[in-house]
Each structure stands twice: as structure tokens, then as C-alpha cells.
Residue, then its C-alpha position, 0 to 999 in steps of 0.5 A: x851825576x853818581x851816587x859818589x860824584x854827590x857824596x864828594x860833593x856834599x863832604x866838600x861844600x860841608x867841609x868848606x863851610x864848616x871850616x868857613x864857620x870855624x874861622x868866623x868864630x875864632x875872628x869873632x872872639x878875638x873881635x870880643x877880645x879887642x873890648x867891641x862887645x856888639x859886633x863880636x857877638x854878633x859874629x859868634x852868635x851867627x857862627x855859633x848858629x851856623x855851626x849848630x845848623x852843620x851838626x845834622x848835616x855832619x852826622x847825616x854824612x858820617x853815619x848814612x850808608x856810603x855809595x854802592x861799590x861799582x859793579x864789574x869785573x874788577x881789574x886787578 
């Protein structure tokens, strides 16, 4: 696998799961909003949790270096 095929696929599983947690919190709130105060909290405090765990992860991806070009002669 190359440097970019592991790249693409760390932004895809990080993008999917973050999105994945996003939803859970929206669900959790309007749980909390329907009056059932223990499974709502419960549902925002682990995507809370799941989402403070993502932050590293995002900013690790956005600010290391991005995958070496290709080297060759181009084809342009």
C-alpha cells in the first residue's frame, strides 16, 4: 500500500466515524429533549467522549506532511 492509498484511507475511516459521532449527538439531544434524561446522557456523553478521542486524530491528519509526489517524468 502507498503512502497516499493510507492517507485516503485514514481521512475516509476518520471522516465516516466523525460524521458517525456527529449524528450520535444530534440523536442523543433530541433523546434529552423527549424528557428521557439517562439514555440521552448516556448517548452524549459517549459521542461526546468519541468525538474529544477524534480531535488528535484530525489535527494529526490535517497538519502532518502530505504523501510525497510521484516521481518520473511527467505526462503532461
Amino acid at each position: 500500500m502507498t503512502a497516499k492509498e493510507d492517507l485516503n484511507r485514514r481521512v475516509w475511516r476518520t471522516a465516516l466515524l466523525t460524521v458517525g459521532l456527529l449524528a450520535a449527538l444530534i440523536f442523543g439531544i433530541i433523546v434529552l429533549a423527549g424528557s428521557d434524561w439517562i439514555p440521552g446522557a448516556i448517548i452524549v456523553a459517549a459521542s461526546l467522549i468519541g468525538l474529544a478521542g477524534q480531535i488528535p486524530i484530525i489535527a494529526k491528519l490535517c497538519g502532518g506532511p502530505g504523501p510525497s509526489p510521484p516521481h518520473g517524468k511527467p505526462t503532461g
